[in-house]
N, CA, C and O atoms as a GROMACS GRO file, in nm:
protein
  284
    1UNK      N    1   8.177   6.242  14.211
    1UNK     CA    2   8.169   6.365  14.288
    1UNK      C    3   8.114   6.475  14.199
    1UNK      O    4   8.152   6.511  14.088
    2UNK      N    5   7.999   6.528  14.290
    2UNK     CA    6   7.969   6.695  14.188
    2UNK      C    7   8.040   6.776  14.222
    2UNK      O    8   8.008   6.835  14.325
    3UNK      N    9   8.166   6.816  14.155
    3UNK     CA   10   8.238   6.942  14.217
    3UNK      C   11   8.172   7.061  14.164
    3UNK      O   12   8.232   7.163  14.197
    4UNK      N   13   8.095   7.078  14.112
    4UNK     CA   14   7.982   7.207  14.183
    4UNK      C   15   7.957   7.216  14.242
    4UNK      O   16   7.941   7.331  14.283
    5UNK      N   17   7.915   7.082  14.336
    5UNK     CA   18   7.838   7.102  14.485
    5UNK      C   19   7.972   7.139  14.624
    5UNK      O   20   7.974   7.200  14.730
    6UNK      N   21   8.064   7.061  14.544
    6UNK     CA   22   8.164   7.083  14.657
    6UNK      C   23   8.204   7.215  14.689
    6UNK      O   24   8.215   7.270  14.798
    7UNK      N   25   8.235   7.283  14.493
    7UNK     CA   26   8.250   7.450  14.502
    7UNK      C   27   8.153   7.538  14.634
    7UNK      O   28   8.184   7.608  14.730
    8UNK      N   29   8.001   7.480  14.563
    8UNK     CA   30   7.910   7.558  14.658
    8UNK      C   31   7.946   7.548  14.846
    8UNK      O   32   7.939   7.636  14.931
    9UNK      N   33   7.993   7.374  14.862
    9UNK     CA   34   8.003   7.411  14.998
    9UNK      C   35   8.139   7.486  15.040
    9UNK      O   36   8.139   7.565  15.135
   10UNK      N   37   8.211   7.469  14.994
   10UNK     CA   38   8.312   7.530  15.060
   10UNK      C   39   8.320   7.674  15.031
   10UNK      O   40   8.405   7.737  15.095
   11UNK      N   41   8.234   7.749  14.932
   11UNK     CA   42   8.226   7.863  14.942
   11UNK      C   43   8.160   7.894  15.072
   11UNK      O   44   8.198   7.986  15.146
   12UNK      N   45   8.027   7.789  15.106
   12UNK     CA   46   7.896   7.831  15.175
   12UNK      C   47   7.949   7.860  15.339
   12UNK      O   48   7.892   7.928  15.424
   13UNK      N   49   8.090   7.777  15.349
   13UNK     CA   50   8.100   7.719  15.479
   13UNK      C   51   8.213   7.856  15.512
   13UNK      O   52   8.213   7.913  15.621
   14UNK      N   53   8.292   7.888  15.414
   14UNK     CA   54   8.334   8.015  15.390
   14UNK      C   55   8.267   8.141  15.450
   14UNK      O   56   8.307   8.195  15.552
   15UNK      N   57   8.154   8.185  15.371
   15UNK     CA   58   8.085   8.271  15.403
   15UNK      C   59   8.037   8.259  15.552
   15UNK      O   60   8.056   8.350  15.633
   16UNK      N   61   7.964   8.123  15.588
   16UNK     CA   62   7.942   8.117  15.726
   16UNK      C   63   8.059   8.151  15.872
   16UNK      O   64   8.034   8.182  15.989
   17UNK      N   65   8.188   8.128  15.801
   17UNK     CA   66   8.333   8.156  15.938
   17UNK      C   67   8.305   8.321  15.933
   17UNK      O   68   8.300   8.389  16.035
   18UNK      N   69   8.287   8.372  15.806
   18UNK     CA   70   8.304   8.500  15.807
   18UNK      C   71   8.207   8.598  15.882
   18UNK      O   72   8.225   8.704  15.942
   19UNK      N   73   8.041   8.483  15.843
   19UNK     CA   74   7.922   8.591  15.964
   19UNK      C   75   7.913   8.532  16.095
   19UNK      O   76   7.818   8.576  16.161
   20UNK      N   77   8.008   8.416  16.170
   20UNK     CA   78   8.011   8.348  16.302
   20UNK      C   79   8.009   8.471  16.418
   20UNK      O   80   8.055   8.585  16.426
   21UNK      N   81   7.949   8.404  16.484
   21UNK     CA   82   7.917   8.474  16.597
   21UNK      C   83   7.996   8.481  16.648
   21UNK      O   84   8.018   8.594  16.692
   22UNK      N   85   8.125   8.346  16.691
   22UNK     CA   86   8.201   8.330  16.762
   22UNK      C   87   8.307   8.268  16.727
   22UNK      O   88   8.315   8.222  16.613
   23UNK      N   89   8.412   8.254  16.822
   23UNK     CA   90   8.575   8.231  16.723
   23UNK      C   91   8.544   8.072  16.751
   23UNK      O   92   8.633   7.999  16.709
   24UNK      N   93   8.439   8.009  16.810
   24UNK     CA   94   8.446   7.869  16.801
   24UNK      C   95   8.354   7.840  16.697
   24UNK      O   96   8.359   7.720  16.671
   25UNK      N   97   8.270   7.903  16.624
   25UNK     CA   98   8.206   7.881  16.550
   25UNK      C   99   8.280   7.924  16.421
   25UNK      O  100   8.284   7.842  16.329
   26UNK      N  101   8.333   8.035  16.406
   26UNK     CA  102   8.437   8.082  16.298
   26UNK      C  103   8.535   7.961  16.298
   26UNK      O  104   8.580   7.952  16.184
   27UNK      N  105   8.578   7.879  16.367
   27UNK     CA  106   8.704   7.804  16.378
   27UNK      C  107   8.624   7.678  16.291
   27UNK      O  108   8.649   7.628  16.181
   28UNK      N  109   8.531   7.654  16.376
   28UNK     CA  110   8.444   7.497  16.283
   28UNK      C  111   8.392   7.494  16.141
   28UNK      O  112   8.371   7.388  16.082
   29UNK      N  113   8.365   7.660  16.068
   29UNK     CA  114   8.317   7.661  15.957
   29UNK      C  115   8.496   7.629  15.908
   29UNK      O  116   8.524   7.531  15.838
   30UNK      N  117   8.578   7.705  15.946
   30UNK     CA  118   8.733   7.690  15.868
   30UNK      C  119   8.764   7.560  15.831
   30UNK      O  120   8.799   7.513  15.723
   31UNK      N  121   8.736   7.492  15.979
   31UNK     CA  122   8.797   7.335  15.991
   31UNK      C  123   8.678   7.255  15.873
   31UNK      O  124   8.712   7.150  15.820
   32UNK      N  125   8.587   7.296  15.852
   32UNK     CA  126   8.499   7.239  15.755
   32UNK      C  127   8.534   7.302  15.587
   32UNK      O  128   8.536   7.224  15.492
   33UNK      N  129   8.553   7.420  15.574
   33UNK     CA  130   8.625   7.457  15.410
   33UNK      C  131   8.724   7.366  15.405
   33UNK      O  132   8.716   7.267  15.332
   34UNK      N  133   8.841   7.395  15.492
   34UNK     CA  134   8.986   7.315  15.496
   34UNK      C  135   8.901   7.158  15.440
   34UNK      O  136   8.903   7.134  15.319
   35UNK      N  137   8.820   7.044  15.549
   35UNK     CA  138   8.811   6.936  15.471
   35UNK      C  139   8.735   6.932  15.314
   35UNK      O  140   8.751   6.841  15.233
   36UNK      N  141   8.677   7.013  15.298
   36UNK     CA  142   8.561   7.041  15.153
   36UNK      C  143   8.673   7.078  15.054
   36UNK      O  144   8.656   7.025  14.945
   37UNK      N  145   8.826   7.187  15.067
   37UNK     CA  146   8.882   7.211  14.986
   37UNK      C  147   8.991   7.014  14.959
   37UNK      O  148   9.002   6.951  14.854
   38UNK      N  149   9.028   6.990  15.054
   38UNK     CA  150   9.102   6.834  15.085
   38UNK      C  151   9.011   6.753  14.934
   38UNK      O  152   9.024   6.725  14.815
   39UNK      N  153   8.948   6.748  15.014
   39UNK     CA  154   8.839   6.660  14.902
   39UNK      C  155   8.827   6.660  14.740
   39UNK      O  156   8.827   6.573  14.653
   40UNK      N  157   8.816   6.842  14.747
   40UNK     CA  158   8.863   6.924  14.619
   40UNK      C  159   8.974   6.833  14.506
   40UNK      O  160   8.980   6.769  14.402
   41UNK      N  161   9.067   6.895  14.643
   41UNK     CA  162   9.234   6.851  14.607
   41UNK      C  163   9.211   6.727  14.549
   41UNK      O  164   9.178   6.707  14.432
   42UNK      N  165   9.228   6.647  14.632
   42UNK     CA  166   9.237   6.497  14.645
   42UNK      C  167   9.138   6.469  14.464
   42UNK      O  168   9.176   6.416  14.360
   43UNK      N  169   9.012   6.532  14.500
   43UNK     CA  170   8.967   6.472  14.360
   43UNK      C  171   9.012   6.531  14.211
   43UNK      O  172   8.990   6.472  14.105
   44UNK      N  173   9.081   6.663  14.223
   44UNK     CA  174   9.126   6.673  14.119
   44UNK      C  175   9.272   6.605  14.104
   44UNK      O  176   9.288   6.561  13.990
   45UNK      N  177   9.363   6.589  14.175
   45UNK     CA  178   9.432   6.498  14.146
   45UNK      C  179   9.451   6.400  14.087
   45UNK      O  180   9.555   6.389  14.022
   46UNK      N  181   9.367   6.310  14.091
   46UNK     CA  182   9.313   6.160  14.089
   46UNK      C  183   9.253   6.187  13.902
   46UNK      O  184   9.248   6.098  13.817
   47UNK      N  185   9.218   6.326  13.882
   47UNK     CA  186   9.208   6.365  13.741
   47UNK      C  187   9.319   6.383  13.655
   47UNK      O  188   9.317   6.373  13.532
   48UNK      N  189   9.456   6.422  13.761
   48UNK     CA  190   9.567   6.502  13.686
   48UNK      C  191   9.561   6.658  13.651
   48UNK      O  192   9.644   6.718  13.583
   49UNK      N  193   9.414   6.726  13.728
   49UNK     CA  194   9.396   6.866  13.707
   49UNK      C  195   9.501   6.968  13.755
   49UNK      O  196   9.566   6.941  13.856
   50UNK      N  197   9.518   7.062  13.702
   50UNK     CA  198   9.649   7.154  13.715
   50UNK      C  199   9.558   7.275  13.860
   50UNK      O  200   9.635   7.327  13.940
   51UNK      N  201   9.438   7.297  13.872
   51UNK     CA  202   9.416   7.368  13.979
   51UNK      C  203   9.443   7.287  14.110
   51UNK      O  204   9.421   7.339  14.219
   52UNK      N  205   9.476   7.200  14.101
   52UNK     CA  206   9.466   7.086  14.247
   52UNK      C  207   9.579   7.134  14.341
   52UNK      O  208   9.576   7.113  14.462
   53UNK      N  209   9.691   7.208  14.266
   53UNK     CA  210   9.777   7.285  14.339
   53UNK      C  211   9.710   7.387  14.420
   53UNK      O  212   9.731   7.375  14.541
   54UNK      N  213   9.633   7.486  14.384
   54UNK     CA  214   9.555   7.609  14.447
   54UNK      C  215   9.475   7.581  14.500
   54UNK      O  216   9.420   7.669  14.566
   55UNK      N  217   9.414   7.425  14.505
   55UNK     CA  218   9.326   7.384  14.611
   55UNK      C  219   9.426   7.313  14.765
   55UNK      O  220   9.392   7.281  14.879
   56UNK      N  221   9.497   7.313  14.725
   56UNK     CA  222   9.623   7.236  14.838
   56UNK      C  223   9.637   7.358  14.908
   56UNK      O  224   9.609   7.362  15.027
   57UNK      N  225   9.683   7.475  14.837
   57UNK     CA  226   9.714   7.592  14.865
   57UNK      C  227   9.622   7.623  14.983
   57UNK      O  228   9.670   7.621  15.096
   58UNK      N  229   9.474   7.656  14.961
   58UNK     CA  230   9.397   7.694  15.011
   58UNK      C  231   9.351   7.603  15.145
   58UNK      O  232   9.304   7.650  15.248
   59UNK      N  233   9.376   7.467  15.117
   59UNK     CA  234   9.321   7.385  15.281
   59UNK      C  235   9.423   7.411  15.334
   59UNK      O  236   9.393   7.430  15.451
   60UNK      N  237   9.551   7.428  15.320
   60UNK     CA  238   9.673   7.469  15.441
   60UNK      C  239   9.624   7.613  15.476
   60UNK      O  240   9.632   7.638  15.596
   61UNK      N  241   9.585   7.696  15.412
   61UNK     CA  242   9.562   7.828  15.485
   61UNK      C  243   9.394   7.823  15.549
   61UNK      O  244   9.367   7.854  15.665
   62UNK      N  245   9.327   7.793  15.483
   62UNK     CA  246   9.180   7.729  15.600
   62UNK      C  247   9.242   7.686  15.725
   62UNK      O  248   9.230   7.738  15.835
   63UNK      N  249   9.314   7.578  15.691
   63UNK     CA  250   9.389   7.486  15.867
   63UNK      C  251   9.428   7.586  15.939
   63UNK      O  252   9.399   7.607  16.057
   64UNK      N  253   9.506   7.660  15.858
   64UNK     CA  254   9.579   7.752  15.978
   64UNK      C  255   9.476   7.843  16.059
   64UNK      O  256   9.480   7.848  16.182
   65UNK      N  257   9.388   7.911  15.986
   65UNK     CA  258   9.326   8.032  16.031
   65UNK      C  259   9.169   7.940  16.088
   65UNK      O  260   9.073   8.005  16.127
   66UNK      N  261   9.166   7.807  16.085
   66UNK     CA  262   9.135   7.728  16.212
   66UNK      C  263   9.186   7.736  16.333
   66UNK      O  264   9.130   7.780  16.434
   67UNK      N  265   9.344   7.672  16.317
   67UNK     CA  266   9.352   7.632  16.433
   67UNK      C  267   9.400   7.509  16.410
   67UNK      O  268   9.482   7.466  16.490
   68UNK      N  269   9.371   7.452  16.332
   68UNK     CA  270   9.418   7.309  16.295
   68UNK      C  271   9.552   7.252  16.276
   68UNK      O  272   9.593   7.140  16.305
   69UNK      N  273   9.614   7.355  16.221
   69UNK     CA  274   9.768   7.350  16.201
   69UNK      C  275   9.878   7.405  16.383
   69UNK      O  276   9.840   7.503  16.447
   70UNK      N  277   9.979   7.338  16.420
   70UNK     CA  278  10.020   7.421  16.478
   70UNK      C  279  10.104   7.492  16.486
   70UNK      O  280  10.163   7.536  16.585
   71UNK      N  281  10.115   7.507  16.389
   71UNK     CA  282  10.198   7.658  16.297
   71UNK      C  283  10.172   7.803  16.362
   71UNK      O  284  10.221   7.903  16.310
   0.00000   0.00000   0.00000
């Protein structure tokens, strides 16, 4: 995995919820950071990296402010 590239998307997909036209389009860029940060997680884990916590952090609050969670 290039986690540069991953950084870039989940910033990219970030930025895109934020200029959405619409709350269904704002909702799909979220639901897309949330899986890009997962991935994050998941691969720093699998390293033993100590940020993998603040990436966990961050796909539960993507989910939520999806929609994904029903919290």
């Amino acid at each position: 995995m290039d986690i540069n590239l991953e950084y870039a998307a989940h910033q990219a997909a970030l930025m895109r919820a934020q200029d959405a036209g619409s709350a269904d389009q704002r909702e799909r860029q979220f639901a897309k950071a949330s899986h890009i940060a997962g991935r994050i997680s998941a691969f720093q884990r699998e390293l033993g990296a100590a940020a993998a916590c603040a990436w966990s952090a961050a796909q539960v609050l993507a989910a939520r402010q999806s929609g994904a969670c029903a919290n």
